[in-house]
C-alpha positions as CSV (number, residue, x, y, z in Angstrom):
1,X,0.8,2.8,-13.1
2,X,0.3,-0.4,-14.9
3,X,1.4,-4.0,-14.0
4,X,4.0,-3.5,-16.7
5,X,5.5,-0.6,-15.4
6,X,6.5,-2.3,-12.3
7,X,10.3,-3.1,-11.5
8,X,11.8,-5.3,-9.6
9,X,11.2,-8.9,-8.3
10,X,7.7,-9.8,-6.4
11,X,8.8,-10.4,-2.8
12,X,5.4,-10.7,-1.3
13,X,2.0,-11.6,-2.0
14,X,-0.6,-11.6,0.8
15,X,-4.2,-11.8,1.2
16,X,-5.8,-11.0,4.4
17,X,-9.7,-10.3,5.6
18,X,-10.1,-6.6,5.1
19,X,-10.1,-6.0,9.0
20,X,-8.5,-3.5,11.4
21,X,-6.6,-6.3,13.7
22,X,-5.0,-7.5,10.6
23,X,-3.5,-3.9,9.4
24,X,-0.3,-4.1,12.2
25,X,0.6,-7.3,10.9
26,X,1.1,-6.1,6.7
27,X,2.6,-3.1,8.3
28,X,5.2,-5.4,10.0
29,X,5.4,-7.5,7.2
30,X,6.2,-4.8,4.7
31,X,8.1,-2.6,6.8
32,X,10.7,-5.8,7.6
33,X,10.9,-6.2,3.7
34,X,11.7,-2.9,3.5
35,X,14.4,-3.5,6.3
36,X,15.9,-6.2,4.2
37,X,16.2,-4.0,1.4
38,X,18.2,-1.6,3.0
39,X,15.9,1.1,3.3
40,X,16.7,3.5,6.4
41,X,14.4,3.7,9.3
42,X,12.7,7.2,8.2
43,X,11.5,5.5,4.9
44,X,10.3,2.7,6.4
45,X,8.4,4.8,8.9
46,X,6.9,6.5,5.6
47,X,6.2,3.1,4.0
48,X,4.5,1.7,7.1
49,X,1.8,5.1,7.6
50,X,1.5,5.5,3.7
51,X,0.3,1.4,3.5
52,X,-1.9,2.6,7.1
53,X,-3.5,4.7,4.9
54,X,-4.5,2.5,1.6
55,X,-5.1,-0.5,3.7
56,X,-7.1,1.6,5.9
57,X,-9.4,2.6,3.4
58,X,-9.9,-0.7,2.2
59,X,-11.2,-1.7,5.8
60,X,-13.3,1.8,5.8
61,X,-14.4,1.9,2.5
62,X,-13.9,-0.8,-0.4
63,X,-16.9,-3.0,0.8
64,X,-20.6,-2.5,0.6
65,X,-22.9,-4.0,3.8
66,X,-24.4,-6.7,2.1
67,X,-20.8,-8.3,0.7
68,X,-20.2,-11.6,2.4
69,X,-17.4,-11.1,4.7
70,X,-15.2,-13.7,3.4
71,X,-15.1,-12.1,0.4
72,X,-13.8,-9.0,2.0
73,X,-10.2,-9.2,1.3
74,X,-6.7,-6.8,1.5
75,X,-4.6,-8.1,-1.2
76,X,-1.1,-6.6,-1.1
77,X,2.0,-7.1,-3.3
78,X,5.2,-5.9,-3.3
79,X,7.9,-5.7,-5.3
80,X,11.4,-4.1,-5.1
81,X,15.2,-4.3,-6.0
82,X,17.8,-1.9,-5.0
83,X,16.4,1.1,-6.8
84,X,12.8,1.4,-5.3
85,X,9.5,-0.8,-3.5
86,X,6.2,-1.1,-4.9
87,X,3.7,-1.8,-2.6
88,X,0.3,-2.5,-4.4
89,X,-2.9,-2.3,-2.1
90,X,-5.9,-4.3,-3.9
91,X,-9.6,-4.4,-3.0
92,X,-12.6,-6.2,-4.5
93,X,-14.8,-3.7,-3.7
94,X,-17.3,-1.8,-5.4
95,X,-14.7,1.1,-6.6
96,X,-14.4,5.0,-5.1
97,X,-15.0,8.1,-6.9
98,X,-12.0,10.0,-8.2
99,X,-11.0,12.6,-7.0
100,X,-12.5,11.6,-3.8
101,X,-15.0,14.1,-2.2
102,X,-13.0,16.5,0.0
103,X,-13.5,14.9,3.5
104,X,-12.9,11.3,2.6
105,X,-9.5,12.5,0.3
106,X,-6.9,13.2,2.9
107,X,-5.4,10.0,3.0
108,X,-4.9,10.1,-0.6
109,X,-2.6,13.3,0.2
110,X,-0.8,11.9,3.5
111,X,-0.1,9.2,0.9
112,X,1.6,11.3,-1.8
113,X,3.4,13.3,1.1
114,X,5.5,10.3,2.4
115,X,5.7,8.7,-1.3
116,X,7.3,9.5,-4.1
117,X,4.3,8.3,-6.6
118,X,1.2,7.1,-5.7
119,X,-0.9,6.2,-8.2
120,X,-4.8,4.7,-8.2
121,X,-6.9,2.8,-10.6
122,X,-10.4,2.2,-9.7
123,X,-13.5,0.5,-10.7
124,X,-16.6,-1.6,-10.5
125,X,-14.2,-4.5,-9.6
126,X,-12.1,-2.7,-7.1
127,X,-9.0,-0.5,-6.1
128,X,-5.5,-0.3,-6.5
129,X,-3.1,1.6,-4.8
130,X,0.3,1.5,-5.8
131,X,2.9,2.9,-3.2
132,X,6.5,3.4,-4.8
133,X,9.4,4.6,-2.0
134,X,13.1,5.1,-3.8
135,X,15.4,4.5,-0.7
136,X,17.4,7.6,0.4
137,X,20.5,8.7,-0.6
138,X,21.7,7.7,2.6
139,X,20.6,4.0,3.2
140,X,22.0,1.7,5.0
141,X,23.3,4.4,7.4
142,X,20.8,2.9,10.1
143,X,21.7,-0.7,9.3
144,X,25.7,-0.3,10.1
């Protein structure tokens, strides 16, 4: 998926250091966007382990030893309307091989379980993971 395939406005852009204590807080930020947007609890649930996941592997994976660690940066965006949420989970890093050798790939699937596309571009500049979600039929049911 390409920048211009994107819909919706940009409702977030965030850069944090690409460290575990800072992985609850875009999972609260992203999941109360999501909130807002009227998605229903059990797709936000699936939003918040599927950005886990990609963010997760940025932490794990996206950055060699020697990188500086202020250079070690989670950069997410998302955008939305009422159709569907991209969430797009960017590293600097160094790139990963794709497909991913079997015991390193099963995030990738837990990903495309919960999603309804996930799609990756890689690199020697870094990764993107983009997360799309279409709300369910039934949303706003948990928000009455």
């Amino acid at each position: 998926m390409s920048a211009s395939e994107i819909t919706g406005d940009k409702l977030l852009h965030l850069v944090v250091p690409a460290r575990a204590e800072y992985l609850s807080m875009l999972r609260l930020v992203v999941a109360a966007i999501a909130s807002d947007s009227g998605f229903t609890d059990e797709n936000i649930a699936d939003i918040k382990v599927a950005l886990s996941e990609a963010s997760t592997n940025v932490v794990r994976h996206a950055y060699p030893e020697g990188i500086e660690i202020r250079r070690r940066i989670i950069e997410i965006n998302c955008y939305g309307d009422v159709s569907q949420m991209t969430i797009e989970v960017t590293d600097h890093g160094s790139g990963i091989p794709l497909p991913p050798p079997a015991s390193e790939g099963l995030g990738l699937g837990i990903m495309g379980s919960l999603m309804d596309r996930v799609d990756v571009e890689t690199g020697a500049s870094g990764t993107s993971v983009m997360l799309v979600k279409s709300p369910s039929p039934d949303r706003y049911s948990s928000h009455a």
